[in-house]
C-alpha positions in Angstrom: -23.2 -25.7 0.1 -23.7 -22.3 -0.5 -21.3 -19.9 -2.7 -19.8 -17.0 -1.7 -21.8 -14.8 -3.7 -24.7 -16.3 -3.2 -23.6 -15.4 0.9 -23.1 -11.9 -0.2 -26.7 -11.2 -1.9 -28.4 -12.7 1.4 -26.2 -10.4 3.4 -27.2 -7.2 1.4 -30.2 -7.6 0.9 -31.0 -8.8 4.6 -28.8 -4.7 5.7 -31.2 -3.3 3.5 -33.7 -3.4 6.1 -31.6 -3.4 8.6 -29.7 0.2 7.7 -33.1 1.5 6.9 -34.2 0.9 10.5 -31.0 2.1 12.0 -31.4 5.7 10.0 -34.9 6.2 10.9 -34.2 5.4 14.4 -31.1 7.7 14.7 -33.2 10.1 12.5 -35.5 10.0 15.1 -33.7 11.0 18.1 -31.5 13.5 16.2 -33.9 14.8 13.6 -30.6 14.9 11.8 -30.5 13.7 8.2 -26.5 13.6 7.8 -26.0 11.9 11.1 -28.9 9.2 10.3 -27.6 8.4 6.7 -24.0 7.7 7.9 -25.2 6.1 11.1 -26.6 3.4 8.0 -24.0 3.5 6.1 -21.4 2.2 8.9 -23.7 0.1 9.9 -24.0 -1.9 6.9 -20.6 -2.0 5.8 -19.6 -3.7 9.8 -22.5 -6.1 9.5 -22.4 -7.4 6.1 -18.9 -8.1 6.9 -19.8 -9.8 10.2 -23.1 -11.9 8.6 -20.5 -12.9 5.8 -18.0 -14.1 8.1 -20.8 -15.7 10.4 -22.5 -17.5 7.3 -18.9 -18.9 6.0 -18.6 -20.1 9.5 -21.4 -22.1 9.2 -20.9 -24.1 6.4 -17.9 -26.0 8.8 -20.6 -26.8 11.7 -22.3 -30.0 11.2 -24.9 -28.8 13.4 -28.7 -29.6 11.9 -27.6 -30.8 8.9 -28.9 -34.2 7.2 -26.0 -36.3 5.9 -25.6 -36.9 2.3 -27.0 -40.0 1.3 -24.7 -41.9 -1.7 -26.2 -44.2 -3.9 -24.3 -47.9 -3.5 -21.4 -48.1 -6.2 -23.0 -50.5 -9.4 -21.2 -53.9 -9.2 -21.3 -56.6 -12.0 
């Protein structure tokens, strides 16, 4: 199981890339720095809410996962 924070580094560091594509591509159209640099900004503060929510979701899907094998209990 993963931890919370560990959710939150994947999250940031995956909108890193993503924001940086979003501003160049509003950049592009608009050839407007302002515009680009908060169209980024919104957009990772809405998605690394949504992946956080989506990853925490997740964890209560059983979907694909292996189970947990136990080792027997030792009886004398």
């Amino acid at each position: 199981m993963e931890t919370h924070a560990r959710s939150i580094a994947k999250a940031v560091t995956y909108r890193i890339f993503g924001s940086a594509s979003t501003a160049l591509i509003v950049f592009f159209f608009t050839k407007n720095t302002g515009a680009s640099l908060g169209a980024a900004l919104a957009d990772s503060i809405i998605k690394i809410g949504l992946y956080f929510l989506h990853e925490r979701a997740w964890e209560y899907i059983s979907f694909g996962r292996r189970p947990k094998i136990h080792p027997p209990e030792y009886e004398i």
